[in-house]
VOLORO-784066 format. One record per residue (C-alpha): residue in three letters; x negated, y, z negated; residue number from 1. Coordinates in pm, whole numbers, plus 32768, in hexadecimal, padded with zeros to 4 digits. Example, Ala and Ser with C-alpha at 12.3 -4.5 7.8 and 13.67 -1.06 7.14 Angstrom:
residues 2
@r ala; c1 7B32; c2 7E3E; c3 7CF4; k 1
@r ser; c1 7AA9; c2 7F96; c3 7D36; k 2
end
This chain:
residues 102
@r unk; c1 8000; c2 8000; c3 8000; k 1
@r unk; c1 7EE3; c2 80DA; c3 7F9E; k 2
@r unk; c1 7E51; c2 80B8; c3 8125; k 3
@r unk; c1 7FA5; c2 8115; c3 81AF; k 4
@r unk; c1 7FA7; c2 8249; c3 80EF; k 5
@r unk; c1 7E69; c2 8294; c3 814C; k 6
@r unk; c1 7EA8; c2 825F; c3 82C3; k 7
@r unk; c1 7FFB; c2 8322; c3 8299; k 8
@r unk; c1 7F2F; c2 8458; c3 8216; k 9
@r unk; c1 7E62; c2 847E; c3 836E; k 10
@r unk; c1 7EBD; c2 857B; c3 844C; k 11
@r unk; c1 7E57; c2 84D6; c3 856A; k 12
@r unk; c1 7E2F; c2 8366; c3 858C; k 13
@r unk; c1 7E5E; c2 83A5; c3 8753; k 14
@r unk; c1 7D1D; c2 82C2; c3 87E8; k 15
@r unk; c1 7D7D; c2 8328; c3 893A; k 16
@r unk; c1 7E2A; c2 8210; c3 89EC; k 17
@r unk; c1 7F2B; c2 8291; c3 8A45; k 18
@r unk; c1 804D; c2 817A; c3 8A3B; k 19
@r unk; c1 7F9B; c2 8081; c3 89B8; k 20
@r unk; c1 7F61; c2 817D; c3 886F; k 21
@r unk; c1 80C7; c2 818C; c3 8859; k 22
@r unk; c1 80F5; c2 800D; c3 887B; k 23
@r unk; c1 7FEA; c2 7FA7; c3 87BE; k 24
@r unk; c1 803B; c2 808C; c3 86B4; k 25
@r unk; c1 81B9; c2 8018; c3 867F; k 26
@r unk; c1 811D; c2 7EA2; c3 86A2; k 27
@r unk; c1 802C; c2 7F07; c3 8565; k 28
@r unk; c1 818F; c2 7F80; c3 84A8; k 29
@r unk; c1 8215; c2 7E4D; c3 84BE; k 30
@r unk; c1 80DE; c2 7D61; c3 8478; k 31
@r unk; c1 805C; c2 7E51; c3 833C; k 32
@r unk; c1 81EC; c2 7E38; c3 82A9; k 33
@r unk; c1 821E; c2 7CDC; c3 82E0; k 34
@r unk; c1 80E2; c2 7CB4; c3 8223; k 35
@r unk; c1 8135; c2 7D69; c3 8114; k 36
@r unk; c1 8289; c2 7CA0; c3 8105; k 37
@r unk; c1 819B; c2 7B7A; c3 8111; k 38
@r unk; c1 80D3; c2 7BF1; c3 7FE4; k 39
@r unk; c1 8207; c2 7C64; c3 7F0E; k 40
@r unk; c1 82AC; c2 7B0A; c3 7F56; k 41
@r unk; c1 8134; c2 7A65; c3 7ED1; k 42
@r unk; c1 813C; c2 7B1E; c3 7DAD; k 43
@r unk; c1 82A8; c2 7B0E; c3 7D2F; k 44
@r unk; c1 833C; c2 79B7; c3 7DE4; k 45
@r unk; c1 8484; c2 7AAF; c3 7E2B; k 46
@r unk; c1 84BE; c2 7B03; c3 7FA0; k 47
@r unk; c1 85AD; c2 7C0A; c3 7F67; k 48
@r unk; c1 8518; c2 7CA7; c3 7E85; k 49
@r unk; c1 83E5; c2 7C90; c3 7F62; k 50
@r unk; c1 84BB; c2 7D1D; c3 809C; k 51
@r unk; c1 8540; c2 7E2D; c3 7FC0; k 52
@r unk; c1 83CD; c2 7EBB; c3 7F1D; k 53
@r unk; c1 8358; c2 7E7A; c3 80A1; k 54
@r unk; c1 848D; c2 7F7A; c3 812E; k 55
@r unk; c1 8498; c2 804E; c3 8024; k 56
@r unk; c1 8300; c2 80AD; c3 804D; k 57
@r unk; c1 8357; c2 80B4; c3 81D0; k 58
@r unk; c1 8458; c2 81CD; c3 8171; k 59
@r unk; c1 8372; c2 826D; c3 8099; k 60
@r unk; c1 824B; c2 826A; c3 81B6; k 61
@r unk; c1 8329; c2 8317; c3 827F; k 62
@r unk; c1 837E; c2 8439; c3 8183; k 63
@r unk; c1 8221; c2 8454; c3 815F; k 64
@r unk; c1 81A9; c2 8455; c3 82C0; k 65
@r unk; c1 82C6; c2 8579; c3 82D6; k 66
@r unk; c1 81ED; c2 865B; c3 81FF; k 67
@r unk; c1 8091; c2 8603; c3 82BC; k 68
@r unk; c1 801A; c2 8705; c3 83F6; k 69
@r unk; c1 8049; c2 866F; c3 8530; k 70
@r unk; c1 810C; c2 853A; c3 8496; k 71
@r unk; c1 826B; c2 8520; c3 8492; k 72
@r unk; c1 837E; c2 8438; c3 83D9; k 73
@r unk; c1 8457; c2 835F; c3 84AF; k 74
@r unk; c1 855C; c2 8281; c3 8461; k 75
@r unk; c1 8523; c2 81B3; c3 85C0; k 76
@r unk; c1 83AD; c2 8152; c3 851A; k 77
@r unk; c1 8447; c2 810D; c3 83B8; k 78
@r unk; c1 8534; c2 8012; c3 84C7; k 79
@r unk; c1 83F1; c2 7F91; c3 853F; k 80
@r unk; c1 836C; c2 7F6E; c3 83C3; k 81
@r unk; c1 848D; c2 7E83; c3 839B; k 82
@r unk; c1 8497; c2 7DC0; c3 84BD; k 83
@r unk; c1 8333; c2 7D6B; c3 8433; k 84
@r unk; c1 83B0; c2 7D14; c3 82F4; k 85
@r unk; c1 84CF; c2 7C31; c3 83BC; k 86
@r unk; c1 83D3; c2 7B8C; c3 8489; k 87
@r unk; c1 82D4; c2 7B28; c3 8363; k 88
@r unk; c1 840F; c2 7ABD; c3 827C; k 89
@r unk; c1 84AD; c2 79E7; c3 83B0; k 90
@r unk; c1 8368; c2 7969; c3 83E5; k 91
@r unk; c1 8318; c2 78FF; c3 8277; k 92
@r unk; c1 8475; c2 7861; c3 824D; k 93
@r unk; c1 8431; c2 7795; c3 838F; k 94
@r unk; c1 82E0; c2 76FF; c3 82DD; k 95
@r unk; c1 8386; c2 76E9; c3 818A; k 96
@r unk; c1 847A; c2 75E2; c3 8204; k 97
@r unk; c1 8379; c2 7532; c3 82FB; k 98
@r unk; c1 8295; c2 7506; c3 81B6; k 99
@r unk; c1 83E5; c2 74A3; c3 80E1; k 100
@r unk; c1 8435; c2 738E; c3 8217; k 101
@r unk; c1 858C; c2 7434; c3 824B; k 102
end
């Protein structure tokens, strides 16, 4: 959480590619919040509560990117924050049940 704030606080994170950037970027959002869904589920065996500490510091991220030069907040990347969250969740129920032989 501490390196998303810290990312969130640059003005400028452009490296020039143009589309790609933008892709790559929104393909980071969603990797970086699934993960941190992954960790929160680790650490307290609760998905929801996982999905909802994931989301809720999405929400946050964008407040705070609102306040940041050159940054703004956007509820389409907060969308993209969750579909991250989705994915890794989805993903982690999937293997849960292959592991449990359902």
């Amino acid at each position: 959480m501490g390196v998303i704030f810290v990312l969130s606080a640059q003005a400028d994170l452009n490296s020039g590619l143009g589309a790609w950037d933008t892709a790559l970027r929104k393909c980071a959002h969603m990797v970086t919040f699934g993960l941190l869904w992954w960790l929160w589920q680790r650490a307290l065996s609760m998905p929801a509560a996982a999905a909802a500490i994931a989301l809720g510091y999405a929400a946050s991220d964008e407040w705070h990117q609102s306040f940041v030069q050159g940054r703004s907040g956007s509820a389409l990347d907060w969308g993209i924050d969750a579909i991250g969250v989705a994915v890794a969740a989805a993903l982690w129920g999937h293997f849960s049940r292959r592991r449990a032989g359902v």
